[in-house]
MDAnalysis code that builds the backbone (N, CA, C; Angstrom):
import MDAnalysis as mda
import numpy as np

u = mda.Universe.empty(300, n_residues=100, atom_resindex=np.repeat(np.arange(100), 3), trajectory=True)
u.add_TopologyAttr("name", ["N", "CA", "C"] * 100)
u.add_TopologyAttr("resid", np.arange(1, 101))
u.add_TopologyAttr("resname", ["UNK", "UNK", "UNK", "UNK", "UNK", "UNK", "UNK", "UNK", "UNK", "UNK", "UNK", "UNK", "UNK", "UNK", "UNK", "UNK", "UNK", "UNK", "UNK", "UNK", "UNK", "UNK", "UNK", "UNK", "UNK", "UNK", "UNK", "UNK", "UNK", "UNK", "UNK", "UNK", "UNK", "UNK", "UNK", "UNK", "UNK", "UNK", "UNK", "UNK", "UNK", "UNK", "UNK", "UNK", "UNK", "UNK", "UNK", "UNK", "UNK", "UNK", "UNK", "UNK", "UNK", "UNK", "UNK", "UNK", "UNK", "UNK", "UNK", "UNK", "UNK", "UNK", "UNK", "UNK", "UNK", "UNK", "UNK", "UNK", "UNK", "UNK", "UNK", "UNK", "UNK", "UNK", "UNK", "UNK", "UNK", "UNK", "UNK", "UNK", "UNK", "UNK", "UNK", "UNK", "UNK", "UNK", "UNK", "UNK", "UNK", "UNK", "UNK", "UNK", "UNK", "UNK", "UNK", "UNK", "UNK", "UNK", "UNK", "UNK"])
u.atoms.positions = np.array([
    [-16.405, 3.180, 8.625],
    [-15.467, 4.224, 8.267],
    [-14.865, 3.897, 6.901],
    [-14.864, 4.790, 6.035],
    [-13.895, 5.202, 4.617],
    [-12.500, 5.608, 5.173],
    [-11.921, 4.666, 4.062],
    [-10.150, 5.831, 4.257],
    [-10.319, 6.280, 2.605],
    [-9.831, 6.926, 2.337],
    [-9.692, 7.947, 0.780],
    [-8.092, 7.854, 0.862],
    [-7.643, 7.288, -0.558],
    [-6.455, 7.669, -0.768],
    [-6.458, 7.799, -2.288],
    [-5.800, 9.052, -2.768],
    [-5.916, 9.897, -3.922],
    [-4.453, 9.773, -3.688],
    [-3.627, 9.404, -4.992],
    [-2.275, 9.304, -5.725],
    [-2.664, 10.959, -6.805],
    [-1.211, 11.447, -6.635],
    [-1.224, 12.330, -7.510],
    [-0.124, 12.768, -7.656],
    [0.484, 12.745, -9.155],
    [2.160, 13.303, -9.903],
    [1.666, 14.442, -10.294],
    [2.829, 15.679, -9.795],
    [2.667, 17.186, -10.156],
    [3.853, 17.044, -11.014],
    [3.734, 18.531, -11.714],
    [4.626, 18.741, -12.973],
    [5.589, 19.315, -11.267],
    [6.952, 19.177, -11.316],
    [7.698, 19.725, -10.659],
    [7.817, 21.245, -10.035],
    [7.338, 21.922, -11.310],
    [7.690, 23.276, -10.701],
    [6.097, 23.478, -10.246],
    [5.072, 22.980, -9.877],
    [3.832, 22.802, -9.177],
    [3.860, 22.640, -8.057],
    [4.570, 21.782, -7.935],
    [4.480, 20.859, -6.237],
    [4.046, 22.110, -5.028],
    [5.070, 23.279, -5.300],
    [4.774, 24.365, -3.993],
    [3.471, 25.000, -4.322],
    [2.849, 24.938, -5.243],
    [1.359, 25.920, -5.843],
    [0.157, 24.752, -5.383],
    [0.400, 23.445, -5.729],
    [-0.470, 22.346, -4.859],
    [-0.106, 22.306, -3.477],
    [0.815, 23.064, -2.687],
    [0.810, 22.629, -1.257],
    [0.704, 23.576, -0.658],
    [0.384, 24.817, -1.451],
    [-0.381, 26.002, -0.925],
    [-2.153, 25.481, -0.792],
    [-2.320, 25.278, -2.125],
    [-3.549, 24.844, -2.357],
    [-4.115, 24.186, -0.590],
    [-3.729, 22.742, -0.806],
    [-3.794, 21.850, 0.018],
    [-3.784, 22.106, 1.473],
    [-2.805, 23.837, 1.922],
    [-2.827, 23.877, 3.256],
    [-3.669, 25.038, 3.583],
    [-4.778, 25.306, 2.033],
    [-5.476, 26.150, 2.346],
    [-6.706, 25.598, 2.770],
    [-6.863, 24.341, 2.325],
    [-7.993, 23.910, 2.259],
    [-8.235, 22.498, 3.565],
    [-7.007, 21.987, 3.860],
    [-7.109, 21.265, 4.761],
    [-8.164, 21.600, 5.961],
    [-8.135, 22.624, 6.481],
    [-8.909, 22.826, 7.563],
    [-10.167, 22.762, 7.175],
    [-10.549, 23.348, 5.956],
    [-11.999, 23.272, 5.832],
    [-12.592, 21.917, 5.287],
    [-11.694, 20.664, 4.719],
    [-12.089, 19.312, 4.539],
    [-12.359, 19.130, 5.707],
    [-11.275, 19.090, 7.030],
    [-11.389, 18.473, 8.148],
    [-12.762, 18.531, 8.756],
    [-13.194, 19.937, 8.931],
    [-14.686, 20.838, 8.840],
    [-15.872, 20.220, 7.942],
    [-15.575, 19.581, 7.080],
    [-16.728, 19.085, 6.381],
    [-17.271, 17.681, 6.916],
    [-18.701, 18.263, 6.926],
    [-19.367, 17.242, 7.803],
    [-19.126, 15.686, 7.582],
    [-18.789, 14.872, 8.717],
    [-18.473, 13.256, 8.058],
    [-16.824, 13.403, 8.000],
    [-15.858, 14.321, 7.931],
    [-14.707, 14.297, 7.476],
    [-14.421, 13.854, 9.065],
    [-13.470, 12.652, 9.023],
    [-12.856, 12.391, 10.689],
    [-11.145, 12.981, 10.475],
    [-10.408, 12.817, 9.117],
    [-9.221, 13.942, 9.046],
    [-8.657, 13.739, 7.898],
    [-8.053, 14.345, 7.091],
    [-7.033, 14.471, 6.197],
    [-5.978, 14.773, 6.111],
    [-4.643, 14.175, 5.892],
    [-3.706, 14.853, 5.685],
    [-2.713, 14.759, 4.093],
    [-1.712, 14.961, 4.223],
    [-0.893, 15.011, 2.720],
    [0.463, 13.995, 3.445],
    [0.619, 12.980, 2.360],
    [2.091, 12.517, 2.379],
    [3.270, 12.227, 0.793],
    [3.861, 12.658, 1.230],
    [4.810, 13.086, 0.008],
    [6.017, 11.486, -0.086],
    [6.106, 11.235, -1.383],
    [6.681, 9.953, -1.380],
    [8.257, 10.172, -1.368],
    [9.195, 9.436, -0.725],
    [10.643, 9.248, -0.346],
    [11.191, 9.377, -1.633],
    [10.758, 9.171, -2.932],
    [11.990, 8.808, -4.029],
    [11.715, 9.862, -4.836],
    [10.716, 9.924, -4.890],
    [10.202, 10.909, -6.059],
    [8.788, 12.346, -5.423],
    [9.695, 13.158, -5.084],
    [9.049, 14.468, -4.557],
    [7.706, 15.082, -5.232],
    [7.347, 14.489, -6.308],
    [6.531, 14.986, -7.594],
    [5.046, 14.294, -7.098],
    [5.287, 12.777, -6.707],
    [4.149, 12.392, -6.202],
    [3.568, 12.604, -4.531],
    [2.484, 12.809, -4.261],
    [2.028, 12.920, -3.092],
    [0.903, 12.429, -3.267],
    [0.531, 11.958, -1.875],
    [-0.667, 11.290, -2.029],
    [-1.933, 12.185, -0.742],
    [-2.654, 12.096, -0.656],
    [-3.573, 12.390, 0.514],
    [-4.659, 11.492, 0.681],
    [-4.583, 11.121, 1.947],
    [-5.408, 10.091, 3.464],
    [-6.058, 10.778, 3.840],
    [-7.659, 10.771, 3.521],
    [-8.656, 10.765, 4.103],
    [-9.598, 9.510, 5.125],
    [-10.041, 9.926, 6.178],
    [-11.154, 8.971, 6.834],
    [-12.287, 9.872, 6.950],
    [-13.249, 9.254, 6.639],
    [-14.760, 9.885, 6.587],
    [-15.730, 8.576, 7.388],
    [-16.790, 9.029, 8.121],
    [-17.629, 8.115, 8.923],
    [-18.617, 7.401, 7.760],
    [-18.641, 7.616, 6.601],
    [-19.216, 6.663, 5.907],
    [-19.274, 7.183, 4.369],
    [-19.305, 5.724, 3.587],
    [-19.490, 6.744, 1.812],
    [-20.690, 8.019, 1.456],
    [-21.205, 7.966, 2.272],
    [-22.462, 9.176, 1.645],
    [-21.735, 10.367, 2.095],
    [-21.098, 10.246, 3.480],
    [-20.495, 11.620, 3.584],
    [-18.984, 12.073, 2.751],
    [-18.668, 10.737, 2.152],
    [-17.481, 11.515, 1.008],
    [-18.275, 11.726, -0.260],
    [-19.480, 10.982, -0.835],
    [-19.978, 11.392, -1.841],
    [-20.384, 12.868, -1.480],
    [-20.999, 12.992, -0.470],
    [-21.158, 14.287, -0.399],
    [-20.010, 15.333, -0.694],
    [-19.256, 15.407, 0.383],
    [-18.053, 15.794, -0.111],
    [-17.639, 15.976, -1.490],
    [-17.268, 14.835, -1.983],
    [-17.199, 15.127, -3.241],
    [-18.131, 16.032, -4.676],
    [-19.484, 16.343, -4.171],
    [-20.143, 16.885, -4.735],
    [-20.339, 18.137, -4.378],
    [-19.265, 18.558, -3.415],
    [-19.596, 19.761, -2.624],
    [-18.974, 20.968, -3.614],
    [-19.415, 22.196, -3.334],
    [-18.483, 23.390, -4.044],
    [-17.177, 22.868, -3.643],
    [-16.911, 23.247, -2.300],
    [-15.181, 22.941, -1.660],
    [-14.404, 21.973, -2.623],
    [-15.058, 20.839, -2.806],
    [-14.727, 19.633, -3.467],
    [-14.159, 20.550, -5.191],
    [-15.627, 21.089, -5.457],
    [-15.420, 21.219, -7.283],
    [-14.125, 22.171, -7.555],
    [-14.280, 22.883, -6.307],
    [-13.761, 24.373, -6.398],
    [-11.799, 24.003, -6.350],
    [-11.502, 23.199, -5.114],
    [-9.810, 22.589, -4.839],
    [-9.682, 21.835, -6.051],
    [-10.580, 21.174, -6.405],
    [-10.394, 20.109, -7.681],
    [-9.893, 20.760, -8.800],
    [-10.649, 21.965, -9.471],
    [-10.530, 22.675, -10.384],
    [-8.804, 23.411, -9.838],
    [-8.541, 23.807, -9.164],
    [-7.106, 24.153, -9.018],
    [-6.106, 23.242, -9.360],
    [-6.410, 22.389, -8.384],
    [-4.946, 21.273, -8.451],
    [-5.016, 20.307, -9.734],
    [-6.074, 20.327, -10.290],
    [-5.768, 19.244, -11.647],
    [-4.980, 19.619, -12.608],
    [-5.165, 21.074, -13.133],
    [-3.835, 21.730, -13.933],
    [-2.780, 21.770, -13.451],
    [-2.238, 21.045, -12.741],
    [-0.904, 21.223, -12.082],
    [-0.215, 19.274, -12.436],
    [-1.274, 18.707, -11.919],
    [-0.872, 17.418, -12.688],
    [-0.116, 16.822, -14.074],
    [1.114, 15.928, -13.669],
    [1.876, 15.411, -14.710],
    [1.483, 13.903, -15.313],
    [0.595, 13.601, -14.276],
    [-0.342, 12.492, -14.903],
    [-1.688, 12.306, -14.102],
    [-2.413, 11.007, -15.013],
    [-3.614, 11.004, -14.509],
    [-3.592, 10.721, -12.858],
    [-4.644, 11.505, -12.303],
    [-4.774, 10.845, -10.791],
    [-4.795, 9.628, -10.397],
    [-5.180, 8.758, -9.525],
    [-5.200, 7.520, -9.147],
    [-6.324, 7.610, -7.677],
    [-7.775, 6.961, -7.718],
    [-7.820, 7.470, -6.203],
    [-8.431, 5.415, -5.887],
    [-8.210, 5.274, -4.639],
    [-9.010, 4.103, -3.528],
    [-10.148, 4.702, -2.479],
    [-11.119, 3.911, -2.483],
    [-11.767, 4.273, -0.828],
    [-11.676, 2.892, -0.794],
    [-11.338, 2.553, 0.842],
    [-11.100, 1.464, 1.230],
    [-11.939, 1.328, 2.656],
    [-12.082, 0.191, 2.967],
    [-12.951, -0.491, 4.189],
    [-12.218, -1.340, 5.217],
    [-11.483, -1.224, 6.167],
    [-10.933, -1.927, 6.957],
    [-11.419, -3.456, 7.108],
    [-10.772, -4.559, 6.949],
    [-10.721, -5.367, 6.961],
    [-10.656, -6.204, 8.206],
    [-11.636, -6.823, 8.798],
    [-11.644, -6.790, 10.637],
    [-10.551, -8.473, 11.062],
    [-9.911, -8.594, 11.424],
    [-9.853, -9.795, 11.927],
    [-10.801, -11.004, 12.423],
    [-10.575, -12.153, 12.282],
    [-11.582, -13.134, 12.628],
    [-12.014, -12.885, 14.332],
    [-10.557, -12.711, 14.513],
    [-10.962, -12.639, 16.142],
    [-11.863, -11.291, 16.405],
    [-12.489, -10.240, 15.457],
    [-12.843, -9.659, 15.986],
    [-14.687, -9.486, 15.355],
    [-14.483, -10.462, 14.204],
    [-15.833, -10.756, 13.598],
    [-16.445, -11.098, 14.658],
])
C-alpha cells in the first residue's frame, strides 16, 4: 500500500473554490481503480494550507491515476488557485521488527 500526501497553500480568497473543487471530485478518486480512500485535512494555524491523504493498493495504480484525465483535468483547476509551490510524499509503511 501507498499513502499520498500532497501539501498545498491557497491564495486565501481560493480556499472555498478548491473545496468545491475537491468535494467534487472526491468520490470519483475514491472510484478510481487502486484508490483505497482520500480525504482533505486543513491545518490548525493557518487555514490557507491543506493537505490531502491518499492510500492506493500500489504505485502503478497512483501512477495511473496520476496520468488519468480525472487527474489532468482537477489538477488543471486547483493549481491556479495556489499561493505557493505544491509539496507532495508517497510513502511506504514501515513494518516493525516484530512483524518482519
Amino acid at each position: 500500500m501507498i499513502t499520498r500526501i500532497v501539501k498545498m497553500s491557497f491564495k486565501k480568497q481560493e480556499i472555498d473554490s478548491f473545496l468545491k473543487i475537491f468535494h467534487e471530485s472526491q468520490s470519483l478518486i475514491n472510484a478510481f481503480d487502486g484508490c483505497i480512500d482520500v480525504n482533505l485535512f486543513q491545518d490548525k494555524q493557518d487555514p490557507r494550507i491543506l493537505f490531502t491523504i491518499s492510500h492506493w493498493k500500489s504505485s502503478d495504480h497512483l501512477d495511473q491515476y496520476r496520468k488519468s484525465e480525472l487527474f489532468k483535468t482537477t489538477w488543471a483547476r486547483t493549481k491556479v488557485l495556489f499561493d505557493a509551490k505544491p509539496e507532495a510524499w508517497s510513502l511506504s509503511e514501515v513494518k516493525s521488527e516484530e512483524s518482519l
